[in-house]
C-alpha positions in Angstrom: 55.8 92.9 62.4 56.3 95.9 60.1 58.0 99.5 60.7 60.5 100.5 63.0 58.7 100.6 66.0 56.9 97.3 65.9 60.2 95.5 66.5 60.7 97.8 69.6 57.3 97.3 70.9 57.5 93.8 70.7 61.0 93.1 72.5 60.2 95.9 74.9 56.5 94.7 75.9 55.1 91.7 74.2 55.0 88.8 76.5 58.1 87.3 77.5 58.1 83.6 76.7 56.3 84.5 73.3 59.1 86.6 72.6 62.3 84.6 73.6 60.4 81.3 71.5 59.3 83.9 68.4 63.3 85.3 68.3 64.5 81.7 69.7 63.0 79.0 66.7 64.9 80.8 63.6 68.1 80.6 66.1 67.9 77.2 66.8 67.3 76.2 63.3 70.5 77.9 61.8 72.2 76.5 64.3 71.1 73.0 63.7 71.2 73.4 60.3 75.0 74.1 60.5 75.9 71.5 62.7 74.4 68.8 60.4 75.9 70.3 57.7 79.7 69.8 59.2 79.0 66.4 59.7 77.4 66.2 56.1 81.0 67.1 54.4 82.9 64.4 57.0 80.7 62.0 55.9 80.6 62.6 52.0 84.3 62.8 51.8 84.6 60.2 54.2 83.5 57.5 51.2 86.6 59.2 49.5 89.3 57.8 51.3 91.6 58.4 54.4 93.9 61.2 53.1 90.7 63.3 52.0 88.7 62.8 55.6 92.3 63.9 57.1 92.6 67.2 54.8 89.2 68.2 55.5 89.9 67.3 58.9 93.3 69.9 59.1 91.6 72.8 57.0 88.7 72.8 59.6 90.9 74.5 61.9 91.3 77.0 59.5 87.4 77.5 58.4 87.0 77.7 62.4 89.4 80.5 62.7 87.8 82.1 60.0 84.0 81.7 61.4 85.6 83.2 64.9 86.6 86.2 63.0 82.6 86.6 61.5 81.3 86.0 64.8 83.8 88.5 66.2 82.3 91.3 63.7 78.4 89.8 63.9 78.3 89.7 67.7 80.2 93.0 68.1 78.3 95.1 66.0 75.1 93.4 66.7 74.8 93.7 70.3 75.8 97.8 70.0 72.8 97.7 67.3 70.5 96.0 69.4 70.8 98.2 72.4 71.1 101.6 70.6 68.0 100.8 68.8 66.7 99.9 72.6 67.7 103.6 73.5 65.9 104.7 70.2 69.3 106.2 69.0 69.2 104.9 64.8 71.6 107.0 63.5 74.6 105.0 65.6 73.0 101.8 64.8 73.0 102.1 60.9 76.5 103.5 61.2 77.7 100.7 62.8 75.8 98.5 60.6 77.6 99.4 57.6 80.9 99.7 59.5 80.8 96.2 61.2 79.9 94.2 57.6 82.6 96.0 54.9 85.5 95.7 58.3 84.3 92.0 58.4 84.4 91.5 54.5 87.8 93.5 54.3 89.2 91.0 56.4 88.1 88.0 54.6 89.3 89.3 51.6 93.3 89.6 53.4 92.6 86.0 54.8 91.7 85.2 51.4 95.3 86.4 49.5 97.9 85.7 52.5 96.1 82.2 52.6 96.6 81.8 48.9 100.4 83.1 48.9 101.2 80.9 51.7 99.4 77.6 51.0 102.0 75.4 51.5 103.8 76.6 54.7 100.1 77.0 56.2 98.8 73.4 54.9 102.3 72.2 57.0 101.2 74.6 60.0 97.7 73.4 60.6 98.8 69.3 60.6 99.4 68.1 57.0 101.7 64.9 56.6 103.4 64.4 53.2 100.5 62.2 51.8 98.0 64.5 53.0 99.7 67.4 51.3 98.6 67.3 48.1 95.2 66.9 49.4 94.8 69.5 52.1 96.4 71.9 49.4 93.9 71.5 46.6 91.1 71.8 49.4 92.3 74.7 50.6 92.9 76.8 47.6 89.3 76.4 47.0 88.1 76.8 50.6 89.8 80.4 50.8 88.1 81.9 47.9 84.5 81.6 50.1 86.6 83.2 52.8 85.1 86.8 52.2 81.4 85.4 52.3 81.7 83.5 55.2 83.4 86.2 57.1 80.3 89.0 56.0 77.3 86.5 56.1 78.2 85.5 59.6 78.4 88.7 60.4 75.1 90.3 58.9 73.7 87.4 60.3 74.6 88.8 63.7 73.2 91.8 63.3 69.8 90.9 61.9 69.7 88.5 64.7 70.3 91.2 67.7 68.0 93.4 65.6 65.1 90.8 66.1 65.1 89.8 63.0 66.0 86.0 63.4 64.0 84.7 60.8 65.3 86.6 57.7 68.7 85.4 58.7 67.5 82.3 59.1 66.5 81.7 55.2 70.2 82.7 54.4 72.2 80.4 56.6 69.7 77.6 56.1 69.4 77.7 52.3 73.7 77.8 51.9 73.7 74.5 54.6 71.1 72.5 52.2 73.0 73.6 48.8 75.9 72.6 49.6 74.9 69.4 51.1 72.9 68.4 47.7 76.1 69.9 46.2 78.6 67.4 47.9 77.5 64.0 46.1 77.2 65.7 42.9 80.0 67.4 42.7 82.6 64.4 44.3 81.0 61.8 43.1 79.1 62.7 39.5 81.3 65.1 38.1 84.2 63.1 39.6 85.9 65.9 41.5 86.6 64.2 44.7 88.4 66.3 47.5 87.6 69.6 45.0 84.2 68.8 44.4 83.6 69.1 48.1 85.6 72.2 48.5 83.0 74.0 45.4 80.1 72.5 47.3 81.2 74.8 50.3 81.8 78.1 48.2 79.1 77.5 46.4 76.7 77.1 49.3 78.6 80.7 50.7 78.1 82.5 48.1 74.3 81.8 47.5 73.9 82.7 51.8 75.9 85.8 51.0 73.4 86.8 48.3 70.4 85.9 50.4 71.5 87.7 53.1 72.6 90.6 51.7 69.0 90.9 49.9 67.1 90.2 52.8 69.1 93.1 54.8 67.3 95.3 52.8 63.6 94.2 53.6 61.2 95.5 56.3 62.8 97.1 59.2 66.7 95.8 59.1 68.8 98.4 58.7 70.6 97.9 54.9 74.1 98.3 54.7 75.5 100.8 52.2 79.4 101.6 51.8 78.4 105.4 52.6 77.8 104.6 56.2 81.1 102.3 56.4 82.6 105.1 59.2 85.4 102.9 61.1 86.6 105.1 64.3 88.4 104.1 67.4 84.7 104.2 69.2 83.5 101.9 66.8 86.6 99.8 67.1 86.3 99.9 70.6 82.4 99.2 70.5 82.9 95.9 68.2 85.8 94.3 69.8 83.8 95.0 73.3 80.8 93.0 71.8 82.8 91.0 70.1 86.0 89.4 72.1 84.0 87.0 73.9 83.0 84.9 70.9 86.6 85.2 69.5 87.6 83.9 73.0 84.9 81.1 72.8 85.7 79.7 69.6 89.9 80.1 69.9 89.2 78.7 73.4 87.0 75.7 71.5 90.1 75.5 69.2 92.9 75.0 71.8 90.6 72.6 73.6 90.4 70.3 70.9 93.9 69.9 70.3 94.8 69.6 73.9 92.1 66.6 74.1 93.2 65.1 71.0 96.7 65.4 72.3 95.7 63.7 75.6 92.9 61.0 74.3 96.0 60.4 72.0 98.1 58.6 74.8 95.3 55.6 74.9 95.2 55.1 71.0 93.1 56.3 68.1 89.6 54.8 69.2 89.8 57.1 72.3 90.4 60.2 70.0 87.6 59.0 67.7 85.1 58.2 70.8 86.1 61.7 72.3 85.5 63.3 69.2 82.1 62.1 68.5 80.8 62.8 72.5 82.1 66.5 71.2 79.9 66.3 67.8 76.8 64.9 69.9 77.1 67.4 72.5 77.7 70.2 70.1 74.4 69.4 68.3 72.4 69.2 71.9 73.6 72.8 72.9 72.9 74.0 69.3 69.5 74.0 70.7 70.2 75.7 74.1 72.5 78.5 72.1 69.8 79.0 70.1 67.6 79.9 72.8 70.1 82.5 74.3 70.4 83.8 70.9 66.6 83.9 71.0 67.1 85.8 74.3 69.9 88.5 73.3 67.8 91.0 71.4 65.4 91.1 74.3 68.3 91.8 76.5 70.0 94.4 74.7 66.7 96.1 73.6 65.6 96.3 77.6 68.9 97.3 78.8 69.2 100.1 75.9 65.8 101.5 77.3 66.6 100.4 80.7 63.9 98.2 81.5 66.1 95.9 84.3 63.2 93.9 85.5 61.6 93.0 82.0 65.4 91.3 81.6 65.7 89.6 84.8 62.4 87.9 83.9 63.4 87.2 80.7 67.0 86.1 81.5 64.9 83.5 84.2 62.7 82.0 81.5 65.5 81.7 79.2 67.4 79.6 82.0 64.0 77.7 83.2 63.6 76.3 79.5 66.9 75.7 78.8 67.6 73.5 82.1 64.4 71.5 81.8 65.2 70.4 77.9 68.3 69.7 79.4 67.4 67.8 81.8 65.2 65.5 79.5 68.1 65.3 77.3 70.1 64.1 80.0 67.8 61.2 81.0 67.3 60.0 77.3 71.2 60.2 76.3 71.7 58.6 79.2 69.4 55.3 78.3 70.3 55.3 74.5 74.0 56.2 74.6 76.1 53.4 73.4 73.5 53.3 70.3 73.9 57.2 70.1 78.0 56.5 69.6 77.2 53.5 67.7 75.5 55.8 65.0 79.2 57.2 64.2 81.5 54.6 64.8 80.5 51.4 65.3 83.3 49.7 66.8 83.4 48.0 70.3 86.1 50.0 71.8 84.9 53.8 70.6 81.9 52.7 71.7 83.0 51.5 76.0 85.0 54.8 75.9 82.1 57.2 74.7 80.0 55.8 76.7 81.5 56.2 79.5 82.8 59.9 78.1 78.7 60.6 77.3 77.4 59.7 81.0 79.8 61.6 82.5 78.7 64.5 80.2 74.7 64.1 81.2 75.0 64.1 84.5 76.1 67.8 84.3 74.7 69.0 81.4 71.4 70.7 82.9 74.4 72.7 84.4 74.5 74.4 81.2 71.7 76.5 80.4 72.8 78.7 83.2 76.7 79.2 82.3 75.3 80.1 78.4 72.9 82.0 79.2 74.7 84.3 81.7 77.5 84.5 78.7 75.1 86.2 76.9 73.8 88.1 79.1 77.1 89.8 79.8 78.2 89.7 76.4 74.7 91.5 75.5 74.6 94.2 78.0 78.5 95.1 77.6 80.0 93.8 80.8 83.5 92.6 78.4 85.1 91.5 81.2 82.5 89.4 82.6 81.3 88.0 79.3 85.0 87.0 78.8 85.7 85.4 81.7 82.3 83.4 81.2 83.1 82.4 78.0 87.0 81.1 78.5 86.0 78.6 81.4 84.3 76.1 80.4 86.4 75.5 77.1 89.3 77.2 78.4 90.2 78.4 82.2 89.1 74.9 83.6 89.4 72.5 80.3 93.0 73.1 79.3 94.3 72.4 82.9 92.4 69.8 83.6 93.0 67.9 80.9 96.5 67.3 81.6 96.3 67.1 85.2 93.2 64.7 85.0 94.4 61.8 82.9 97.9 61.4 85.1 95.9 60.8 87.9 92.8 58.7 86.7 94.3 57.6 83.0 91.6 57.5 80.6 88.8 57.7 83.1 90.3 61.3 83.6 90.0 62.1 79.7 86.4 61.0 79.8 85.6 62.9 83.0 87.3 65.9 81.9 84.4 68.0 80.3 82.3 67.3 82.9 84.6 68.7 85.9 85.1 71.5 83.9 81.6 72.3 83.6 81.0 72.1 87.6 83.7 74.5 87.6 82.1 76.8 85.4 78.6 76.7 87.0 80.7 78.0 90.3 82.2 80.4 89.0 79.4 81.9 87.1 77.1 82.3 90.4 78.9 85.2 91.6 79.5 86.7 88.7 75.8 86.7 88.3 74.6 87.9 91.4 76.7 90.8 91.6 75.7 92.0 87.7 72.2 91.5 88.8 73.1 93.9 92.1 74.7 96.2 89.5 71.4 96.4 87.4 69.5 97.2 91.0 72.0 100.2 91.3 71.7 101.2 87.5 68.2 101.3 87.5 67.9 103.5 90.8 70.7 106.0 89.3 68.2 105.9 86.3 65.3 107.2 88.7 67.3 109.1 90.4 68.2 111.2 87.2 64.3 111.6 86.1 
């Protein structure tokens, strides 16, 4: 694909399912890569000892509010991007390019100094005991200097993404995930730097993705950031946190959840927290797969709703659900037959294991549900519905979740902690059929007022 126009003619008329798969792999890569790479740093610091798992533990809370606040900028700036280079109109697109990566970096960089004046007090704020203290300190004063990195990478990421250009993203993300993971054991274990050494792997590997990713905005058709285009306004503001707001309500939403289940998997001792915890990590890496492929699906959809092609995104917006529900589906039946060795893999102890079990099946038999609640996100998200796409995004996480995990347990006890995800999802899934069909009556009227105007 070379030039400018190649990149429109493919989203806008190349065949469908070649196009979601083409924009979808890169997606689904990065976002396995990353997963596997947060459970690489558990389990390298886990042969540290218990204080060290518990720091990295409390200042993950804190690298998930700062990945929020990339994905804030990357999804804002990129779905504008994506459907004013659909309506052909550049010039907003490049300023918002520029705009959207130096407001995202700017950020980091406060994160970065009010983190570092106020290590203690925040160490104390996100969950440190006494003994883990020390630890979650020198961690953290480390972490925070990759703050700026993170924040901008995630966020040029983004934009490449919704410009169609998955695959130079890709070679970022994927290159930080793999350094830092051949970083880890070196660094904790050869150089004998323990809790630190970890810490360096991570801003190491962030700094190289920065580097990457900065170079490869500059190649082929992405539009390359330069600070004589960074142009903040209120419409560009406005634009971002439009684009943006779901995905900081996803991940704050993802945030609260996890507290609230720890909290209330708490009640029945600490092999129900560590059985809930790893049905969460399995479940997160089977989605990975399904986010990617609405990822894969985003450009297409801002692309054709920029040049108002509504019936080349229903089709696509079908296919992406059709695929999505059928590897679902097979998921489903395979978890189902192999998931107490699937738990086993993390923990293996009797007890996590007949409460994730139990947790994971309940899980399955909804999770086909899925494909459609994501990819209607996205589409709503992508096509600048913010109310909609914010609504979408709370419930499943959020708007059903936090309820119904107190309510649950005091009427089922455990049972209701393992069930809980899995209500919640039903819920979802109603909730986002109506929302659907009137946005797809919307396009019908859209597209007529179009006509109408020619």
């Amino acid at each position: 694909m070379h030039g400018h126009t190649d990149n429109y003619t493919f989203l806008t008329q190349g065949p469908i399912h070649r196009v979601i798969i083409t924009m979808a792999i890169p997606t689904i890569i990065s976002m396995l890569v990353t997963g596997l790479y947060n459970i690489a740093d558990t389990f390298f610091v886990g042969k540290i000892d218990t204080q060290a798992t518990a720091a990295v533990g409390i200042v993950f809370s804190l690298m998930f509010f700062v990945q929020a606040m990339g994905f804030f900028f990357g999804h804002g700036s990129g779905n504008y991007i994506s459907r004013e280079l659909g309506a052909r109109q550049r010039d907003n697109a490049v300023k918002m390019a520029s705009t959207g990566f130096f407001s995202s970096f700017f950020l980091g960089l406060l994160i970065l100094v009010l983190g570092e004046m106020f290590l203690t007090p925040l160490s104390l704020m996100l969950g440190s005991t006494p003994t883990i203290l020390p630890y979650t300190e020198d961690y953290m004063q480390i972490i925070l200097l990759g703050t700026p990195f993170l924040t901008s990478s995630l966020t040029l990421n983004g934009q490449m993404r919704l410009q169609g250009n998955a695959s130079f993203a890709m070679y970022g993300i994927v290159t930080g995930a793999v350094l830092n993971v051949l970083l880890d054991p070196f660094f904790i274990f050869v150089c004998d730097m323990g809790v630190s050494g970890a810490a360096w792997a991570t801003v190491v590997g962030q700094m190289v993705s920065f580097v990457i990713l900065f170079l490869m905005s500059r190649r082929k058709e992405n539009i390359a950031i330069h600070f004589c285009d960074f142009a903040p306004s209120w419409l560009i503001c406005k634009e971002i946190f439009y684009g943006g707001s779901p995905s900081l309500m996803r991940q704050g939403l993802a945030c609260v959840a996890t507290m609230s289940l720890n909290l209330a998997a708490g009640v029945y001792g600490d092999s129900a927290i560590a059985a809930m915890s790893i049905v969460g990590r399995i479940a997160m890496l089977s989605f990975a797969v399904v986010i990617g492929l609405g990822q894969g699906f985003q450009p297409v959809c801002g692309f054709c709703y920029g040049a108002g092609l509504y019936d080349r995104l229903k089709e696509a917006y079908k296919f992406t659900v059709a695929v999505g529900t059928a590897f679902l589906i097979i998921l489903a039946v395979v978890g189902w037959m192999i998931s107490s060795s699937l738990i086993g893999i993390f923990r293996d102890d009797p007890e996590v294991i007949a409460i994730g079990v139990v947790a994971l099946r309940w899980q399955l038999c909804v999770f086909p549900l899925n494909a459609f609640v994501l990819a209607s996100n996205m589409l709503a998200q992508t096509c600048r519905k913010p109310w909609r796409a914010n609504i979408l995004a709370a419930a499943r996480q959020g708007l059903f979740f936090i309820p119904l995990i107190f309510i649950l347990p005091s009427y089922f006890d455990l049972l209701g902690v393992e069930m809980c995800q899995a209500v919640s999802d039903v819920f979802s899934f109603m909730l986002t059929v109506p929302i659907i069909i009137y946005t797809f009556r919307e396009f019908t009227r859209e597209a007529a007022m179009k006509k109408e105007a020619v």
